[in-house]
KOLGUFI-107305 format. One record per residue (C-alpha): residue number from 1; residue in three letters; x, y, z. Coordinates in nm, 4 decimals. Layout:
# KOLGUFI-107305
<r><n>NUM</n><res>ALA</res><px>X</px><py>Y</py><pz>Z</pz></r>
...
END
This chain:
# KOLGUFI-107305
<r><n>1</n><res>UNK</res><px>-1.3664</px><py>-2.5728</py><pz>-7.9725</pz></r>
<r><n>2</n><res>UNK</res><px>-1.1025</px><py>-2.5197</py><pz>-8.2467</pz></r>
<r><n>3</n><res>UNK</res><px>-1.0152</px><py>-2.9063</py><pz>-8.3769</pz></r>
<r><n>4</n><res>UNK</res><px>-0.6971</px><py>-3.0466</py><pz>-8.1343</pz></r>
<r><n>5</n><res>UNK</res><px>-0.4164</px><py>-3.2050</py><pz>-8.2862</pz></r>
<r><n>6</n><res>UNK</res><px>-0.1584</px><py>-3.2283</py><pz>-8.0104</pz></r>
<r><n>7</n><res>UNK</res><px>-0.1914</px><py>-3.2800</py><pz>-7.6007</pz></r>
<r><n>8</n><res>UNK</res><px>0.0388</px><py>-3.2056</py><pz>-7.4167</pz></r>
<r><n>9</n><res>UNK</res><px>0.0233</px><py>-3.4653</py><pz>-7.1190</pz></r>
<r><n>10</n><res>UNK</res><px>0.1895</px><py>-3.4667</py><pz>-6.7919</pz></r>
<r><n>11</n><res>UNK</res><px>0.3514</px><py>-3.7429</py><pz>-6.6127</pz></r>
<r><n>12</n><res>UNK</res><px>0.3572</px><py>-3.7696</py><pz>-6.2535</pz></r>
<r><n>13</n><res>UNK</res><px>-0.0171</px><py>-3.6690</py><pz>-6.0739</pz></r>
<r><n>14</n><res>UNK</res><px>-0.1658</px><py>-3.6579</py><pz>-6.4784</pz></r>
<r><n>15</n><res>UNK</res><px>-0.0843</px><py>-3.9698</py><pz>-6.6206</pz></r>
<r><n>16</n><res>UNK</res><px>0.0824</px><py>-4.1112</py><pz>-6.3660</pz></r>
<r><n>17</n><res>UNK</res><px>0.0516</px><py>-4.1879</py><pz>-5.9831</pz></r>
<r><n>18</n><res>UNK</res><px>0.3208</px><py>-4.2324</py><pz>-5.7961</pz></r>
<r><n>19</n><res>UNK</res><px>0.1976</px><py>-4.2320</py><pz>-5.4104</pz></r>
<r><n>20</n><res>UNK</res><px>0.3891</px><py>-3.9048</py><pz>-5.3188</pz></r>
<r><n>21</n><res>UNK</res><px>0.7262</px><py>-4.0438</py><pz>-5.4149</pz></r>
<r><n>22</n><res>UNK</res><px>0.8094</px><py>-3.7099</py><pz>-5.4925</pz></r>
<r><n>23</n><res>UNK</res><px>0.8561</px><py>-3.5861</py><pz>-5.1485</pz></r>
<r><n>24</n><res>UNK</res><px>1.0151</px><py>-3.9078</py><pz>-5.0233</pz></r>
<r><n>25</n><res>UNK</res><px>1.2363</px><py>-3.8271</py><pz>-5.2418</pz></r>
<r><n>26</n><res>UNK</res><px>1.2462</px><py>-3.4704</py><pz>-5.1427</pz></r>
<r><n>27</n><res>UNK</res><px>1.2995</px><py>-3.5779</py><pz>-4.7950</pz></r>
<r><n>28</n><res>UNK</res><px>1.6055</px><py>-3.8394</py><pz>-4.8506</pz></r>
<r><n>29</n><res>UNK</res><px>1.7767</px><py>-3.5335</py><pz>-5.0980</pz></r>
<r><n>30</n><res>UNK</res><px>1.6778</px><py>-3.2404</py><pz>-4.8271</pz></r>
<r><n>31</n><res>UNK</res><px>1.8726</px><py>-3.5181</py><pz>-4.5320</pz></r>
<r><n>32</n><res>UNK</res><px>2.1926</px><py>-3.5603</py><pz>-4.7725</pz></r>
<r><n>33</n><res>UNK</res><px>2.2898</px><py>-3.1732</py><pz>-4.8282</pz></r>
<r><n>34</n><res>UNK</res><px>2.2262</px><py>-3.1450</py><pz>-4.4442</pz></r>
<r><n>35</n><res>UNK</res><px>1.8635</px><py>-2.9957</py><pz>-4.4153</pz></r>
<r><n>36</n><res>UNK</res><px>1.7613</px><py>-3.0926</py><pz>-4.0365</pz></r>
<r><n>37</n><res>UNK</res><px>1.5383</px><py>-3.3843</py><pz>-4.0111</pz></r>
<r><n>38</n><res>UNK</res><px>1.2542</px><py>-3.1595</py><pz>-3.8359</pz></r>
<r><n>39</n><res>UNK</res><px>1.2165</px><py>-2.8358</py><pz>-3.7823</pz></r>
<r><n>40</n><res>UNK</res><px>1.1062</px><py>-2.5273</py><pz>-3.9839</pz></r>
<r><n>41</n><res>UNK</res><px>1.3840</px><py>-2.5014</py><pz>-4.2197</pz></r>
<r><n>42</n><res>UNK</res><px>1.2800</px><py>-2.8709</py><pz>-4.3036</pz></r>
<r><n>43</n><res>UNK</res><px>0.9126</px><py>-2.7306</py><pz>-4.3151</pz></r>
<r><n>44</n><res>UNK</res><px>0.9389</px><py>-2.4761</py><pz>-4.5299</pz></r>
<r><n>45</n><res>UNK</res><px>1.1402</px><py>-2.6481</py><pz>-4.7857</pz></r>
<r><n>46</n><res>UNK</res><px>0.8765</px><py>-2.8849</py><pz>-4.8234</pz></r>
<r><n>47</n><res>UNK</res><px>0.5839</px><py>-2.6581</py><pz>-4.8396</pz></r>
<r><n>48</n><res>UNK</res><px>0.7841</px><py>-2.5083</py><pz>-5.1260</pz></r>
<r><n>49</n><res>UNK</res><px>0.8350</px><py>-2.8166</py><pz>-5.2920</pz></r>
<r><n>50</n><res>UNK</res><px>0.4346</px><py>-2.8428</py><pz>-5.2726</pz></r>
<r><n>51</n><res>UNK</res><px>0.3452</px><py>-2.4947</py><pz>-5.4037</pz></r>
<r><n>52</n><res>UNK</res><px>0.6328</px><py>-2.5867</py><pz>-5.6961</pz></r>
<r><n>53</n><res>UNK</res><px>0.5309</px><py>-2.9092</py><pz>-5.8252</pz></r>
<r><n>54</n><res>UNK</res><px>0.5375</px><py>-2.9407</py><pz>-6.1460</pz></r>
<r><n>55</n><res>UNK</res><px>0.8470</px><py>-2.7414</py><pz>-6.1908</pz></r>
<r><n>56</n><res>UNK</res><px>1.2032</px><py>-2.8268</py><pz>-6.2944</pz></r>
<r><n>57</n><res>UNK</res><px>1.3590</px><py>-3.0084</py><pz>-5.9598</pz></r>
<r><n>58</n><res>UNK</res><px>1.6969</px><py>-2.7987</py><pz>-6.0460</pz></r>
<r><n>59</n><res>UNK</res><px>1.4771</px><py>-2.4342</py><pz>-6.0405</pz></r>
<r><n>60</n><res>UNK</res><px>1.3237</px><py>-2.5737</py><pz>-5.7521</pz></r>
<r><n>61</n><res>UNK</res><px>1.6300</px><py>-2.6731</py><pz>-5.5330</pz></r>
<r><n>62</n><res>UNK</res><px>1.8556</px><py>-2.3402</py><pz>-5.6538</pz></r>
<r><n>63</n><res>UNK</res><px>1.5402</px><py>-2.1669</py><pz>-5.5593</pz></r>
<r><n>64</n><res>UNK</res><px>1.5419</px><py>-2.3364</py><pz>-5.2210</pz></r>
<r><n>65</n><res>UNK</res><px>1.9446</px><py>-2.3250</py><pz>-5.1446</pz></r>
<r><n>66</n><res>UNK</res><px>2.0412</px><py>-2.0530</py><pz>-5.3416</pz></r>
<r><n>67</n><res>UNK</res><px>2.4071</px><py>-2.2453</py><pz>-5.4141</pz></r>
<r><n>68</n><res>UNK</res><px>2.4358</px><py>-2.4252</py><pz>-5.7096</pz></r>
<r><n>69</n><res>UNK</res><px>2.6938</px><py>-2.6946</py><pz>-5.5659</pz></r>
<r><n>70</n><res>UNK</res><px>2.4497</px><py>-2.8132</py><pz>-5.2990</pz></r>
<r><n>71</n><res>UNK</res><px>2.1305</px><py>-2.7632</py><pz>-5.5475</pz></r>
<r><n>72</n><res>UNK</res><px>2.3115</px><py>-2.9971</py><pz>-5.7822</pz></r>
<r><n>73</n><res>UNK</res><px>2.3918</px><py>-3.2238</py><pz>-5.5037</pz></r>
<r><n>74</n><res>UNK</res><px>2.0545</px><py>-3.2491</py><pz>-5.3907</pz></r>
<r><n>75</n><res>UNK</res><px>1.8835</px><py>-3.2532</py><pz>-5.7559</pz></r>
<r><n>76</n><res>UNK</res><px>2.0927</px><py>-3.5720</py><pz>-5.7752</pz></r>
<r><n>77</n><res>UNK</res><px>2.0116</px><py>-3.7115</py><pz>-5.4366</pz></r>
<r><n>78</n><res>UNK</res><px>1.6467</px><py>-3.6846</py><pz>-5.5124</pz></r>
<r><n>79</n><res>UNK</res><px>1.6644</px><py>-3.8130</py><pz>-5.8939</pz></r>
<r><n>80</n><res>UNK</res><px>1.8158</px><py>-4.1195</py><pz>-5.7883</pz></r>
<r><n>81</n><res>UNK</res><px>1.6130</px><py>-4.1723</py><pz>-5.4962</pz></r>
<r><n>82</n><res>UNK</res><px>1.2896</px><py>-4.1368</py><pz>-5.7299</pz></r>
<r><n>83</n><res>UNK</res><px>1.4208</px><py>-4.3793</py><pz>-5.9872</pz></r>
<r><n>84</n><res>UNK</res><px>1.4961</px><py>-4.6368</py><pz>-5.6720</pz></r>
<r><n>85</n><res>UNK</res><px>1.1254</px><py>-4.5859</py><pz>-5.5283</pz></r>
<r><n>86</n><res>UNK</res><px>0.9896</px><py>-4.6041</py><pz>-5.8482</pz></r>
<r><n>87</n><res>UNK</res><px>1.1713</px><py>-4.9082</py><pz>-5.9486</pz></r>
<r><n>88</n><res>UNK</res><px>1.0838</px><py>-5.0742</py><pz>-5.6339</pz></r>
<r><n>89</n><res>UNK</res><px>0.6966</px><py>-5.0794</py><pz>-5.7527</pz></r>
<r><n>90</n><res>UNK</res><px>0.6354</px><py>-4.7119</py><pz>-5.6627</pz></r>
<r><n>91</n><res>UNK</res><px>0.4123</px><py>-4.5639</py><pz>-5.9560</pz></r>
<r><n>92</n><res>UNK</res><px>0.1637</px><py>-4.7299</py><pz>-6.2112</pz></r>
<r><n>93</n><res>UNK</res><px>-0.0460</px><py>-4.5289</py><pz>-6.4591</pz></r>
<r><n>94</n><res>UNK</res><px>-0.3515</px><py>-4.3441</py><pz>-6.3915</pz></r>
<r><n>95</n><res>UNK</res><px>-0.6686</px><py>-4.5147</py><pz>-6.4501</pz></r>
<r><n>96</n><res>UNK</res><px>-0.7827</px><py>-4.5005</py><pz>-6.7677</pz></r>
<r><n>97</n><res>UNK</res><px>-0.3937</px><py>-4.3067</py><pz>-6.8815</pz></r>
<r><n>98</n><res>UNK</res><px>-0.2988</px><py>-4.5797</py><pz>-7.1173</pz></r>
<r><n>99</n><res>UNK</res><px>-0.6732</px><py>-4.5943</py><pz>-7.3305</pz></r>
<r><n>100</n><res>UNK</res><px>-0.6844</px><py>-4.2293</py><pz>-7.2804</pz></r>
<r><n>101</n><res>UNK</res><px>-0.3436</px><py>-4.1704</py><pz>-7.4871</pz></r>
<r><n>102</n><res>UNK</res><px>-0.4229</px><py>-4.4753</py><pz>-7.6983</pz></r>
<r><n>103</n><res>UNK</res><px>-0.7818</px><py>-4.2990</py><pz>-7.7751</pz></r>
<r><n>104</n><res>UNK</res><px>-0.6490</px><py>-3.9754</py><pz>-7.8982</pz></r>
<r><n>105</n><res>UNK</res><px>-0.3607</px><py>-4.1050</py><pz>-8.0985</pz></r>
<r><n>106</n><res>UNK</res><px>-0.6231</px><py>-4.3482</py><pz>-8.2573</pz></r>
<r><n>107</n><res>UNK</res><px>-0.8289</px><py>-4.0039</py><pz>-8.3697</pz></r>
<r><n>108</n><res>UNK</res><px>-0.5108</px><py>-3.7998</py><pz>-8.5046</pz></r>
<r><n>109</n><res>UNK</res><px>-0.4091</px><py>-3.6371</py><pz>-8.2100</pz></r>
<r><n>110</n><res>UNK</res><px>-0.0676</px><py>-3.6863</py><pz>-8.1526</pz></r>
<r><n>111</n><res>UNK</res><px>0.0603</px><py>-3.6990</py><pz>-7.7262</pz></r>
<r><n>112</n><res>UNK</res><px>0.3604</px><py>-3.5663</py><pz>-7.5599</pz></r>
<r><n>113</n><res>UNK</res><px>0.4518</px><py>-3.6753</py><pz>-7.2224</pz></r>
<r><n>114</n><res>UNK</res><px>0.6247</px><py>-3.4125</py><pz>-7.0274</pz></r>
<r><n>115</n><res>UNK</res><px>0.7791</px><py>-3.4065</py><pz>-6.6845</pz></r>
<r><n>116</n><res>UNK</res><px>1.0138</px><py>-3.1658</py><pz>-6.4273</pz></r>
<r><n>117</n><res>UNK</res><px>1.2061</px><py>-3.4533</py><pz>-6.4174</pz></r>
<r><n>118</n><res>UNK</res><px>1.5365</px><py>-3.5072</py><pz>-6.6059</pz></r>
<r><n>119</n><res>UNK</res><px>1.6008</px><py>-3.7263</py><pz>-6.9249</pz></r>
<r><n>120</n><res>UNK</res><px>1.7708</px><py>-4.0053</py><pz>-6.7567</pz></r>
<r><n>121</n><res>UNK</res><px>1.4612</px><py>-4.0015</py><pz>-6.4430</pz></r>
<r><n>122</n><res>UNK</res><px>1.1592</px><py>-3.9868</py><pz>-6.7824</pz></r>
<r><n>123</n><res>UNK</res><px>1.3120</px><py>-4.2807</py><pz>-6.9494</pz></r>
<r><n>124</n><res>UNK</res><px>1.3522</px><py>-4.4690</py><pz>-6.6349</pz></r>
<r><n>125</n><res>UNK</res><px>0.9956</px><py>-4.3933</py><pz>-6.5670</pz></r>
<r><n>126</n><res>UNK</res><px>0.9163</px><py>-4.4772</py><pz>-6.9148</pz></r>
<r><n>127</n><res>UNK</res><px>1.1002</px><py>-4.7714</py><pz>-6.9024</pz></r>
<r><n>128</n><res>UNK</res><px>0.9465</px><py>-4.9348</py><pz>-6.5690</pz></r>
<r><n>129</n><res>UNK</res><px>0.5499</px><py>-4.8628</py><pz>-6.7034</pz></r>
<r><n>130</n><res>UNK</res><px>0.6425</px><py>-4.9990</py><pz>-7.0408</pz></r>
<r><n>131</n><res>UNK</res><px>0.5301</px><py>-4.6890</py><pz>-7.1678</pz></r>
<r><n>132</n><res>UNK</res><px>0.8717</px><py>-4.6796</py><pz>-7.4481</pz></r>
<r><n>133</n><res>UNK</res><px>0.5882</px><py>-4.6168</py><pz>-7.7390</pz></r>
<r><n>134</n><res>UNK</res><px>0.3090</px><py>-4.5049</py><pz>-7.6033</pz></r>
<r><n>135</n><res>UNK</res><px>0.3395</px><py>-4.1668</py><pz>-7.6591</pz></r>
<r><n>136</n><res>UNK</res><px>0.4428</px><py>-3.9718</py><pz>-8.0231</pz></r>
<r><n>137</n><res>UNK</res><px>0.6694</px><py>-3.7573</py><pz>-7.7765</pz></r>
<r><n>138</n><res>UNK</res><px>0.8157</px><py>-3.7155</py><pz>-7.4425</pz></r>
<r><n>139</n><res>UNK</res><px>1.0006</px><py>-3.4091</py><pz>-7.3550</pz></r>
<r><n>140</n><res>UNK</res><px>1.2127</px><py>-3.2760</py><pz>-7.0280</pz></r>
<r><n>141</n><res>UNK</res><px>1.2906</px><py>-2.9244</py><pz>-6.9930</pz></r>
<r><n>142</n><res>UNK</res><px>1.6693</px><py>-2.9668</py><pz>-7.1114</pz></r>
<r><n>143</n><res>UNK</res><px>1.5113</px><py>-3.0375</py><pz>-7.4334</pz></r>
<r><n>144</n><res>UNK</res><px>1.3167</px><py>-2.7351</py><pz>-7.4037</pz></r>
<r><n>145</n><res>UNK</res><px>1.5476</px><py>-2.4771</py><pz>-7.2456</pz></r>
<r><n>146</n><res>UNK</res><px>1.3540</px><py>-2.3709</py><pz>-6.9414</pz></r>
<r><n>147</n><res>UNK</res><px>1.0435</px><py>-2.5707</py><pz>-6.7791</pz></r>
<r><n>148</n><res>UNK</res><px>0.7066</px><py>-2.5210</py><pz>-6.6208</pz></r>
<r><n>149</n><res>UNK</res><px>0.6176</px><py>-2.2772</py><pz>-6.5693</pz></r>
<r><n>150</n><res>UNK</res><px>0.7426</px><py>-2.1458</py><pz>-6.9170</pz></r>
<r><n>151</n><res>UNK</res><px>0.5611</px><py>-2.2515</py><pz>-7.1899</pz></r>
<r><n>152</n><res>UNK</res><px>0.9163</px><py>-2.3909</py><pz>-7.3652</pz></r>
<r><n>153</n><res>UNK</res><px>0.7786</px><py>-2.7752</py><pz>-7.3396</pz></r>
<r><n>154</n><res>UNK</res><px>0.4689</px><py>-2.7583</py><pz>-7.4783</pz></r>
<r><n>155</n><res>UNK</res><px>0.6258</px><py>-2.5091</py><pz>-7.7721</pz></r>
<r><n>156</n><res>UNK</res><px>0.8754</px><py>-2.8005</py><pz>-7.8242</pz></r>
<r><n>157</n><res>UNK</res><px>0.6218</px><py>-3.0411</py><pz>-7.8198</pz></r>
<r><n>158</n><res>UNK</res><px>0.4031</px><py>-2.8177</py><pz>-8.1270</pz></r>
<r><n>159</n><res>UNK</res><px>0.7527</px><py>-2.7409</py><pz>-8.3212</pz></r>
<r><n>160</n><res>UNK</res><px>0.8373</px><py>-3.1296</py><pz>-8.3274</pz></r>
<r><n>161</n><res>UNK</res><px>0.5010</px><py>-3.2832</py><pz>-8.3809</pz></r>
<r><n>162</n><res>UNK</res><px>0.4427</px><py>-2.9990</py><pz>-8.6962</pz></r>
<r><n>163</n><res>UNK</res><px>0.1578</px><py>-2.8755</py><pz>-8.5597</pz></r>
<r><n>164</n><res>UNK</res><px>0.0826</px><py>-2.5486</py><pz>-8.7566</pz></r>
<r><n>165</n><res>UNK</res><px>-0.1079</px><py>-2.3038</py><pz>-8.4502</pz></r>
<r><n>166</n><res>UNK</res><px>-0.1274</px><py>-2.3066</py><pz>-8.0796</pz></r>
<r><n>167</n><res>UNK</res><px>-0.5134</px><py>-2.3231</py><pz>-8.1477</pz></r>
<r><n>168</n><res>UNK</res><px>-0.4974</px><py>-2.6167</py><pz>-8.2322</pz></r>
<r><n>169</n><res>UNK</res><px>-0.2956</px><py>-2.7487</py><pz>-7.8815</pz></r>
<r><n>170</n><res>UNK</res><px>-0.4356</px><py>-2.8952</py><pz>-7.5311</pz></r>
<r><n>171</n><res>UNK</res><px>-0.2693</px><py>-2.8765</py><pz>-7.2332</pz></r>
<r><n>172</n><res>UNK</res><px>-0.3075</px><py>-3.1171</py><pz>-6.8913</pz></r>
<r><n>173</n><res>UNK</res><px>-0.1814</px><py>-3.1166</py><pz>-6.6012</pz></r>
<r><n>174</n><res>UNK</res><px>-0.2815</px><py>-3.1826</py><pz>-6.2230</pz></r>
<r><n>175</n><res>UNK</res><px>-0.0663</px><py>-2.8527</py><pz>-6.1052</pz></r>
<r><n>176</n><res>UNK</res><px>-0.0704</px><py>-2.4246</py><pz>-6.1319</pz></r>
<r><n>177</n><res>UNK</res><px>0.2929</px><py>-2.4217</py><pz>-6.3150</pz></r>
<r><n>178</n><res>UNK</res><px>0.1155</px><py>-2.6538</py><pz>-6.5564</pz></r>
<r><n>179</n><res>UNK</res><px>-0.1852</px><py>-2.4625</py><pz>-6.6081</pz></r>
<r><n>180</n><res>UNK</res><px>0.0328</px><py>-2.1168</py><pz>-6.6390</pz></r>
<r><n>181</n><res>UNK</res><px>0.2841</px><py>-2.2976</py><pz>-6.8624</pz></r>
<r><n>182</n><res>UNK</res><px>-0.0628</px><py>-2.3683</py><pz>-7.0838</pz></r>
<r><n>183</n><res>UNK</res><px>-0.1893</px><py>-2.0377</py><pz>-7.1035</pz></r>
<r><n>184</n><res>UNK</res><px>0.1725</px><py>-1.8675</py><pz>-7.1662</pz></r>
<r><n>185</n><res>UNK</res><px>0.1847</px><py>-2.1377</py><pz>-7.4553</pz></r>
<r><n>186</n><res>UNK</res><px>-0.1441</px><py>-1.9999</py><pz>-7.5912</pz></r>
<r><n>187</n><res>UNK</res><px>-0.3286</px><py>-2.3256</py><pz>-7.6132</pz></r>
<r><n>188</n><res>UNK</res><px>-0.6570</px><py>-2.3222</py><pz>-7.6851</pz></r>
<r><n>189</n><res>UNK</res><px>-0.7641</px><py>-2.6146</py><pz>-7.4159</pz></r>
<r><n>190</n><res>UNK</res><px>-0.5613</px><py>-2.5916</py><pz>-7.0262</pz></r>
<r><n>191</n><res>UNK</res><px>-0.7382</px><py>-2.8651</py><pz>-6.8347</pz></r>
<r><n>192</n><res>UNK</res><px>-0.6271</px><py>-2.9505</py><pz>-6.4511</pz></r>
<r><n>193</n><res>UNK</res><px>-0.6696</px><py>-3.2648</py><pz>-6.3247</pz></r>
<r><n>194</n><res>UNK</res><px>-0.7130</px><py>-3.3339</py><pz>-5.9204</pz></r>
<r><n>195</n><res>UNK</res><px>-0.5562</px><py>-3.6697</py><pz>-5.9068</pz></r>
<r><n>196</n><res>UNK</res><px>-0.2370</px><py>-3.4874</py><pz>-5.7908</pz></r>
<r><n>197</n><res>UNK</res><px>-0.0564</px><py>-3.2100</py><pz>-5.6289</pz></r>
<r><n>198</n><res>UNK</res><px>-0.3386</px><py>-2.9340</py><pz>-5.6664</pz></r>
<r><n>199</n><res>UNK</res><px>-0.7343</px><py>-2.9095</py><pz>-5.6356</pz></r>
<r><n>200</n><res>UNK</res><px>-0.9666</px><py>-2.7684</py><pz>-5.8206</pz></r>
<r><n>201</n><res>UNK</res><px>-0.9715</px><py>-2.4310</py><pz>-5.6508</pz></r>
<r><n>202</n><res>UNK</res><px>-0.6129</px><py>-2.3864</py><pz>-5.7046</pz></r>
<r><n>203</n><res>UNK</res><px>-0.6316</px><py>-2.5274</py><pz>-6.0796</pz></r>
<r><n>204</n><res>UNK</res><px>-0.9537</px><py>-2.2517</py><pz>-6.1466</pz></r>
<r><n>205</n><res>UNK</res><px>-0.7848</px><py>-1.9738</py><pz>-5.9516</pz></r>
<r><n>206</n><res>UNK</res><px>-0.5080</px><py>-2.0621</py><pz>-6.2149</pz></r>
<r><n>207</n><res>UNK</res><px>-0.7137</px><py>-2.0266</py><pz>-6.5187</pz></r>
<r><n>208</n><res>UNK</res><px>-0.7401</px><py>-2.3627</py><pz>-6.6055</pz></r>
<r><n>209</n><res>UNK</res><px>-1.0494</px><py>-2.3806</py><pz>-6.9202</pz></r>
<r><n>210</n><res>UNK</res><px>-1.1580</px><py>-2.7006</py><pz>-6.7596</pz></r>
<r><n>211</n><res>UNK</res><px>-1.1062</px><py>-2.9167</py><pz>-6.4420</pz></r>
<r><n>212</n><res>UNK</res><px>-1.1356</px><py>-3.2624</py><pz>-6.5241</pz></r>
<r><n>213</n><res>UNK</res><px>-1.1472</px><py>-3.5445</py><pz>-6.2376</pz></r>
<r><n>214</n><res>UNK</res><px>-0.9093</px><py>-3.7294</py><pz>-6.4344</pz></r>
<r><n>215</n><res>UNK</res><px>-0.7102</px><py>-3.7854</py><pz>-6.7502</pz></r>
<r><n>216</n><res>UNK</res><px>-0.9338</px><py>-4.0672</py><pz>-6.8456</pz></r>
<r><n>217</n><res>UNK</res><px>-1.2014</px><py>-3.7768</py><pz>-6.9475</pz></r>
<r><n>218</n><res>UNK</res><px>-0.9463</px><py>-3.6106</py><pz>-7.1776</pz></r>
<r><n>219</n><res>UNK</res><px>-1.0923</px><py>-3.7766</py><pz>-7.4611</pz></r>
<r><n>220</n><res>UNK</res><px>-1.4134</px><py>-3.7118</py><pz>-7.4131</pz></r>
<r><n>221</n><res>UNK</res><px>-1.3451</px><py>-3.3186</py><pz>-7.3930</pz></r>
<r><n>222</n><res>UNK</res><px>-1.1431</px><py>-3.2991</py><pz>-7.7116</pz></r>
<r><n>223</n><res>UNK</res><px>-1.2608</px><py>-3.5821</py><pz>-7.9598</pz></r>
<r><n>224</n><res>UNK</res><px>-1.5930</px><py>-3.5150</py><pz>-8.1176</pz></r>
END
């Protein structure tokens, strides 16, 4: 395996668990731009949100209402009901997360924490696991331009860290727009994880390199 000198970590289902908060929040931002309670419209647009995750919310709801008044409306709706659940006690780290990052950092390999979220949502996230420092990086996909599944994260996460060749990059993430966002950046390691959205089937069918059971095994595939 070519040496690694940047991972490329993601947040909620990767490094962090959050106890399907995501489609809570889904559900409360589906309710506010009038999406019936039950039903198949209501069905469908949560299947969706399952086959997306991992996505930017923003692609995902313009996708979904094809109106970008009422996809704004909801992307709001659901970013502050997120922050509320997960200020309320509603996501800790992975097992293992924290020594995992700390582990690679401590061997040279510099971590960036990425997320469909927005900036304000991955600093309040930050903010409420105390995890401020704990990564070299952390990156949305305004700071990108586009996100999963376009490799514009991780590339941002290489050009800022000064990482020389995609070789030399690892990518994980417990969902297929992760794993595709991976391969399009060319890195040389695209691990899934199944402690969130999408099993191992789905990650292989993918073309994730490796299926790990979680990120606490990251540094055991990378460092020497």
């Amino acid at each position: 395996m070519t040496d690694i000198t940047l991972a490329v970590l993601d947040m909620a289902g990767t490094t962090v668990a959050d106890g399907g908060l995501v489609l809570r929040a889904f559900d409360e931002a589906a309710t506010s731009v009038g999406v019936p309670a039950d039903g198949p419209e209501r069905d469908d647009a949560r299947r969706y949100v399952l086959d997306t995750m991992g996505q930017s919310k923003i692609v995902v709801f313009r996708a979904l209402f094809g109106d970008e008044d009422r996809a704004q409306a909801a992307n709001a709706a659901f970013e502050s009901a997120y922050e509320r659940f997960a200020a309320d006690g509603g996501i800790e780290p992975i097992p293992g997360a924290v020594d995992a990052i700390r582990r690679l950092r401590e061997s040279g390999v510099k971590v960036a924490l990425t997320t469909g979220f927005s900036r304000a949502t991955q600093d309040r996230l930050l903010g409420v696991l105390g995890w401020e420092d704990l990564a070299d990086l952390a990156l949305v996909p305004s700071d990108a331009g586009r996100g999963r599944p376009y490799p514009d994260m991780i590339l941002t996460a290489l050009l800022r860290a000064e990482i020389d060749d995609v070789r030399h990059v690892a990518v994980l993430g417990d969902t297929t727009s992760d794993v595709t966002a991976g391969l399009r950046a060319g890195a040389s390691v695209v691990a899934g994880v199944v402690t969130g959205a999408h099993d191992a089937e789905s990650l292989r069918a993918a073309g994730a390199t490796h299926v790990l059971g979680s990120v606490a095994e990251l540094p055991g595939l990378l460092l020497p």
